[in-house]
C-alpha positions in Angstrom: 90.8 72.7 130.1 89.5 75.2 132.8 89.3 78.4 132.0 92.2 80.7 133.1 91.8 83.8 135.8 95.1 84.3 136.6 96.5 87.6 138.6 100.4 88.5 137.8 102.3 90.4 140.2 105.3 92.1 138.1 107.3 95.2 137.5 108.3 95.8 133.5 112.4 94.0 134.2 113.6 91.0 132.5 112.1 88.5 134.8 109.1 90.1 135.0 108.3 90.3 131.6 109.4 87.2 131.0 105.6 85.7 132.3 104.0 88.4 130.4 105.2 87.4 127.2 104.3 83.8 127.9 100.6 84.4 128.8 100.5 86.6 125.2 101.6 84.1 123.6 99.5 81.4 125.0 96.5 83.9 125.0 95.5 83.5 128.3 93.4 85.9 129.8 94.8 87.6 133.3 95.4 91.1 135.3 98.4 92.6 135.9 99.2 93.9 139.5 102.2 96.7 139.6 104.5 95.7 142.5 106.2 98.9 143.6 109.8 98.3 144.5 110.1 101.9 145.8 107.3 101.1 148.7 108.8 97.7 148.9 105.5 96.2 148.4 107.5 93.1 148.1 108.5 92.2 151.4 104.7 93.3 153.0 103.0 90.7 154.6 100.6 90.0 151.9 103.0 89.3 149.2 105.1 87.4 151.4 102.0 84.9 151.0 102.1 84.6 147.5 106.1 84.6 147.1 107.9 83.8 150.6 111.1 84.9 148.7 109.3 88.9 148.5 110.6 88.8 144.4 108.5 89.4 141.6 107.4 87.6 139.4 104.5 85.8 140.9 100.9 84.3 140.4 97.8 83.6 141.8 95.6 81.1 139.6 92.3 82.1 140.9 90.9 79.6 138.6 92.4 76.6 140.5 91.8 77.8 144.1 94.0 80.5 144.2 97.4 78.6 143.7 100.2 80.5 144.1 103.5 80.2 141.6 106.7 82.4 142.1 110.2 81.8 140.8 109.8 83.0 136.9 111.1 79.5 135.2 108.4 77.6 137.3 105.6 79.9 136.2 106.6 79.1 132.9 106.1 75.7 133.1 103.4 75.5 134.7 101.3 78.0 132.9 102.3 75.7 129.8 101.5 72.6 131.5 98.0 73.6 132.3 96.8 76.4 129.9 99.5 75.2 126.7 97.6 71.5 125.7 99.1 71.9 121.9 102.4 72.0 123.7 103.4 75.5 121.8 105.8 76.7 124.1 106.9 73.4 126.3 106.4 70.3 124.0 104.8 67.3 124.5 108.2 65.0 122.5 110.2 64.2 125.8 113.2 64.7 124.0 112.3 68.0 122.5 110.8 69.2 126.4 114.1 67.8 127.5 116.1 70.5 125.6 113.8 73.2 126.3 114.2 72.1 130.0 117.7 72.6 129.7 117.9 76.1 128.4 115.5 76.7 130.8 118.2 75.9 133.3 120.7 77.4 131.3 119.2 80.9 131.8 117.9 80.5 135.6 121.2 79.1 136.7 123.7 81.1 134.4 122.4 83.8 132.1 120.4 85.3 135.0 122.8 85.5 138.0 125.8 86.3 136.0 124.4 89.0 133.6 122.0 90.6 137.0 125.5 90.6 138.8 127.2 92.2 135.6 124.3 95.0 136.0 124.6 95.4 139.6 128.4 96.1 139.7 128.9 97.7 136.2 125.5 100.0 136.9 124.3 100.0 140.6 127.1 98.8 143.2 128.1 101.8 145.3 131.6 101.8 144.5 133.3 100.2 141.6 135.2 97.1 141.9 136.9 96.4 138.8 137.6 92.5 139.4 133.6 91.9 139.9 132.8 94.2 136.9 135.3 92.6 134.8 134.2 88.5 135.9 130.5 89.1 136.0 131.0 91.1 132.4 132.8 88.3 130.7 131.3 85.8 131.9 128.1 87.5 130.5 129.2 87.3 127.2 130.6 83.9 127.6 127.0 82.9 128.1 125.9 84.9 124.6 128.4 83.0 122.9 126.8 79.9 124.2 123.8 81.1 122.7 125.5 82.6 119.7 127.2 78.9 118.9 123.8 76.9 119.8 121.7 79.4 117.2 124.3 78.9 114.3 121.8 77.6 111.2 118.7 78.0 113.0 116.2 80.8 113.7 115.4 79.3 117.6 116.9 77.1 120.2 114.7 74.0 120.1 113.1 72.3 117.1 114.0 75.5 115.4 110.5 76.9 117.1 109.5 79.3 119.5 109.3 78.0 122.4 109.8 78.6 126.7 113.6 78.1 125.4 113.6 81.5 123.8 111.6 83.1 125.7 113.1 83.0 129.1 116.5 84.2 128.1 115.2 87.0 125.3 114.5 89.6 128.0 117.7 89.3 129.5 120.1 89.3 126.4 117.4 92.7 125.1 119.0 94.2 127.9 122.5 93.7 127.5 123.2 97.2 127.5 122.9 97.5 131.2 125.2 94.9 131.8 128.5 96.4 130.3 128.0 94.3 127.3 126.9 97.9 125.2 126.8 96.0 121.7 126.1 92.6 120.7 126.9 92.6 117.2 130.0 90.3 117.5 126.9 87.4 118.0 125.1 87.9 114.8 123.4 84.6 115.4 122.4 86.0 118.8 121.3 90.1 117.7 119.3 88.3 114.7 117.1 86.2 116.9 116.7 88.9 119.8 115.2 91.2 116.5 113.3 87.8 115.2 112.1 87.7 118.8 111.2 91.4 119.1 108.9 91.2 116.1 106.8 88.7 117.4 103.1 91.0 117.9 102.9 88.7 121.5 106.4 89.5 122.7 105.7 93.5 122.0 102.1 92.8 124.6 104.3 91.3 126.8 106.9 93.8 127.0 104.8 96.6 128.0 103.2 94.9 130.9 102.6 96.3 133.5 103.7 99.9 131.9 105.3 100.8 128.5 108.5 99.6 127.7 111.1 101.5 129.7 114.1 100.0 128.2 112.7 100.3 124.5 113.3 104.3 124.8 117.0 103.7 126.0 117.5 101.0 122.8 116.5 104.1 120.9 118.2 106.8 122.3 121.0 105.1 124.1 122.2 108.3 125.6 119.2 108.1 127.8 120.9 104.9 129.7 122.3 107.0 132.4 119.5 108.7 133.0 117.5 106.1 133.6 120.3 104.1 135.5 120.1 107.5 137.8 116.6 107.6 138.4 116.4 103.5 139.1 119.1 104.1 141.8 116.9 106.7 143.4 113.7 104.7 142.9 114.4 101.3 143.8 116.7 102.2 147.3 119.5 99.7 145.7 120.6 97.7 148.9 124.1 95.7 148.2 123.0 92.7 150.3 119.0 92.9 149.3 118.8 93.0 145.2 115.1 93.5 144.1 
């Protein structure tokens, strides 16, 4: 197996910590590369090479001729399917990769859009719209019902082990709290295996890539949420028609 060199370009959100965790987990050796949203170093030229799409996450594998991945869920898979040969985190079974594969889908097609959507118009939008607020929020917590229902008995989603499964979705459901979903405790199945998750010493490397956990102070101190909400609105220059 070659030896890894990977760069990832990130900021500390769910999607971007998402690859973080992975390459914990898998032990592979890389740098981290801050993306600053507030200079919108993700539409310059340069990242526009790596990611065409000027979103973060994305990766340069300097260790294969510099080969660029972007889109989080394909990252994933292929940091696994070159740098994972025990098939820890994407496995070898087909039936078992099937499943994986399909919460993998699961959270790139339903838990991400809806529950980012539920955070723009519950925290960012610049003026409330109670129908999207109200869809985008309940259909949030459909989607951790789903999850709720599919952990009922075990401690993970596939195989009953850790795998790409969990760890896509984890960093979004963490953050439910800036979705409108302020508590998740009516899905113990769900709030036990976001802790279970939590706990894991990779997932707590992973999280604090490329700077400390932001969101672990509000989970503390949740009377810090708008604070932070406040500051992210003035940091980010939130455009309605161009989400970071």
């Amino acid at each position: 197996m070659t030896t890894p060199d990977i760069t990832l370009y990130t900021v500390g959100t769910p999607n971007g910590v998402k690859i973080s965790i992975v390459l914990e987990e898998l032990g592979i050796s890389y740098k981290a590369r801050e993306i600053s949203f507030k200079d919108e170093e993700q539409k310059q030229p340069w990242f526009l090479k790596i990611n065409p799409n000027g979103r973060i996450p994305a990766i340069t594998d300097h260790s294969r001729g510099d080969f660029h991945v972007f889109e989080s869920a394909a990252i994933m898979i292929y940091l696994c399917e070159h740098y994972d040969p025990e098939g820890k985190l994407l496995p070898k079974d087909p039936d078992l990769r099937s499943q994986v594969i399909q919460w993998i889908m699961f959270q790139m097609g339903g838990l991400g859009p809806m529950q980012g959507q539920a955070g723009h118009f519950n925290r960012y939008a610049p003026e409330k719209i109670p129908y999207a607020i109200k869809r985008y929020t309940d259909e949030t917590k459909r989607l951790y019902s789903v999850l709720n229902g599919a952990l009922e008995g075990k401690e993970y989603l596939v195989g009953n082990k850790y795998t790409l499964a969990d760890a896509i979705s984890f960093p979004w459901v963490r953050v439910h709290f800036l979705s409108g979903v302020s508590s998740i405790d009516e899905f113990p199945n769900l709030k036990a295996w976001v802790a279970r998750i939590s706990a894991r010493p990779a997932v707590q490397k992973g999280l604090n890539v490329p700077t400390p956990d932001k969101f672990q102070e509000i989970l503390d101190n949740p009377e810090k949420l708008d604070e932070f909400v406040k500051n992210a609105q003035n940091s980010f220059k939130w455009k309605s028609t161009d989400e970071k």
